[in-house]
N, C-alpha and C positions, 0 to 999 in steps of 0.2 A: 504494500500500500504506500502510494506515494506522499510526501508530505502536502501536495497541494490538495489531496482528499480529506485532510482532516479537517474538520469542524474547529473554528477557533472557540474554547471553550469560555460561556460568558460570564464575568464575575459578577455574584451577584453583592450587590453593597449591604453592610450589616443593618439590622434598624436601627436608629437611634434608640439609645438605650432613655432617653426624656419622651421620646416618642410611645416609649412601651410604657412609661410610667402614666402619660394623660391617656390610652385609651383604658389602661385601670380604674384611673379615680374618675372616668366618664362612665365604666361600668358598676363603679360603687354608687355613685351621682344618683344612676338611674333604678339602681335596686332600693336606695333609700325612700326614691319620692316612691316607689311600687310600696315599699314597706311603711313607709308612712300613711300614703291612703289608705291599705287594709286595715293598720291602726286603729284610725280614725273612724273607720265605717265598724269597726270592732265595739270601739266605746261607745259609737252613738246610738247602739243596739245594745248597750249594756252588759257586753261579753271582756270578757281579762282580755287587755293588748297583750300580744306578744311579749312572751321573757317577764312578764310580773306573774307574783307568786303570793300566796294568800289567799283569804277571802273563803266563803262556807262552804264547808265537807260536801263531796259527792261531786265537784266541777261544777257548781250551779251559776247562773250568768250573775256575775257583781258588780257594784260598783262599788271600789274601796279608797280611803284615806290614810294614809298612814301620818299621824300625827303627833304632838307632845305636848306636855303638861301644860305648858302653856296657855297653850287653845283652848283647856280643859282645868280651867283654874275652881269650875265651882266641885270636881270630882274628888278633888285633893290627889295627891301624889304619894299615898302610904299604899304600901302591899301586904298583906294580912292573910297568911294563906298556912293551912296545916305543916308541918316539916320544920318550919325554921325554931331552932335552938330558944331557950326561955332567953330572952333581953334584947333577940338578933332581930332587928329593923330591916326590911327592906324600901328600896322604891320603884316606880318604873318609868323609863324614858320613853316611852312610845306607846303610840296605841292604835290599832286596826278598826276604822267603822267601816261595815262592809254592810249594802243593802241586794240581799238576794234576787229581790224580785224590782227594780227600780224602775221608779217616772220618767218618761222624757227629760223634765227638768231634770232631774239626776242624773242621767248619761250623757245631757247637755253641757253641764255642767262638769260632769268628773271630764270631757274630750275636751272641754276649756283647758284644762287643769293641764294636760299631754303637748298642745299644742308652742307655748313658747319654747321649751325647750327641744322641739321637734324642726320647727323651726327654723333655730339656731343652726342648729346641725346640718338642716339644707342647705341654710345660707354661705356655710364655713364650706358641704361641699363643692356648691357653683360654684365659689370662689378659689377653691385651690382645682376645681377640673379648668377653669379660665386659664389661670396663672401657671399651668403646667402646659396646656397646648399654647402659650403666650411664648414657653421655656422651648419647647420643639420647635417650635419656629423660629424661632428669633434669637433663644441662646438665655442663657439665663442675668448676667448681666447687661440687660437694657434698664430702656427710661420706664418702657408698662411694664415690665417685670416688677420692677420697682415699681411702681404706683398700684400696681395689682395688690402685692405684699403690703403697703401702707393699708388700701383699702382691706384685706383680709386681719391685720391686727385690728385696726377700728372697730371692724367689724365683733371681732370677738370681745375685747376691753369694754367698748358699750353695749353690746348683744348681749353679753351675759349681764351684765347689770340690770337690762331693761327687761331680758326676761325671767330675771331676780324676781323682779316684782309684780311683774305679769302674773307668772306661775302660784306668788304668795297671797295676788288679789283673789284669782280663780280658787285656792287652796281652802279661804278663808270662807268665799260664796260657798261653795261645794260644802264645809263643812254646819254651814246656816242649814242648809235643805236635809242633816243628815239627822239633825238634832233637834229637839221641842224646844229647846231653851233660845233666848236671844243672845245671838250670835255679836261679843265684844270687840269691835273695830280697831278697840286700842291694841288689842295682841296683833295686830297684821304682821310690824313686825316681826315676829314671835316665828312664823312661817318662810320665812324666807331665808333660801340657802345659797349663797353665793360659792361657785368653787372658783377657789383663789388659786389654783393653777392655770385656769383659763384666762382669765384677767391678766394675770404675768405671762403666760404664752402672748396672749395678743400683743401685750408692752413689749416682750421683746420683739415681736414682730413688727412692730412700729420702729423702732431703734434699727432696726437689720434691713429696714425698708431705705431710711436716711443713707445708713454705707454703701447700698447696693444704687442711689441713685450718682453720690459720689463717685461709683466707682464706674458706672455706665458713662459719666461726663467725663472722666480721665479717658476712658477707653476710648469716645467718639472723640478726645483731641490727637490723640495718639493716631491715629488711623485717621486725623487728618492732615497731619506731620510727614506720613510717609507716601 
């Protein structure tokens, strides 16, 4: 066989290995908002979302609170139960209200309750599925890479704040509809969980947004030098 018969063999180029990372977080993007809607259509029918655990024997459809003394100040906070040692005090930090058979308003009310920090979560992944096909195309130090990343700390530093409070408003309603007694406005606080890794994640995302737009300006003068 002569050399002119062979076939020149074609190279095929690797994929970008940034390229491989945005069609990932476009395929988590999309399973979350699938996983969110059934969520949502879960609670508004009064059935356990997904991954929560609790609530009346037998799988029965609930809708539950998980709550603390706080909310629950006319209950008192003493636990008084057979076993414990003559003198030995307990108390309990939490408590489950769970309605088997729930109202509209109750499962309107508990999907309030899922929805900021549902949310949050969409939000944080449109914005890192953007900022990663932003990254494939363009490289990771530009100028929207960098405003991408500002915009995605913001995002999270005041998202989670606001749906801090979202989540503690809804917490507070939901636990009005679950109980006879009138529901005290003053403990709102009392409901609200900020997690303070998120809030620092976004700040330093903020902070790495500034270097990286620095360092996009050094690059486009350099590469106008040469």
């Amino acid at each position: 066989m002569s050399a002119s018969t062979l076939k020149p063999v074609k190279s095929r180029k690797p994929r970008n290995r940034l390229e491989i990372l945005a069609t990932v977080v476009t395929w988590v993007f999309w399973f979350a908002v699938l996983a969110t809607g059934l969520r949502v259509i879960l609670a508004l029918f009064g059935q356990h979302p997904w991954f929560s655990f609790g609530g009346p024997a037998g799988g029965s459809p609930a809708v539950c609170l998980e709550t603390g003394p706080p909310l629950l100040q006319h209950a008192g906070n003493g636990l008084s139960q057979a076993g414990l040692s003559p003198g030995v005090q307990g108390t309990w930090n939490a408590a489950s209200l769970c309605a088997a058979h729930p109202t509209p308003g109750q499962a309107l009310a508990f999907t309030v309750t899922l929805l900021p920090i549902d949310l949050l979560r969409l939000g944080t992944l449109y914005l890192a599925m953007r900022l990663a096909r932003a990254a494939a195309r363009d490289g990771v130090f530009t100028v929207q890479a960098a405003r991408l990343v500002l915009i995605l700390g913001w995002w999270l530093l005041a998202g989670e704040l606001v749906a801090t409070f979202a989540e503690g408003f809804a917490r507070v309603n939901l636990l009005g509809q679950l109980v006879t007694w009138n529901v005290n406005w003053a403990h709102w606080p009392a409901s609200w969980g900020v997690s303070w890794p998120v809030v620092w994640f976004g700040l330093g995302l903020v902070i790495f947004a500034r270097v990286m737009r620095i360092s996009a300006g050094m690059r486009a003068d350099l590469e106008g030098t040469v």
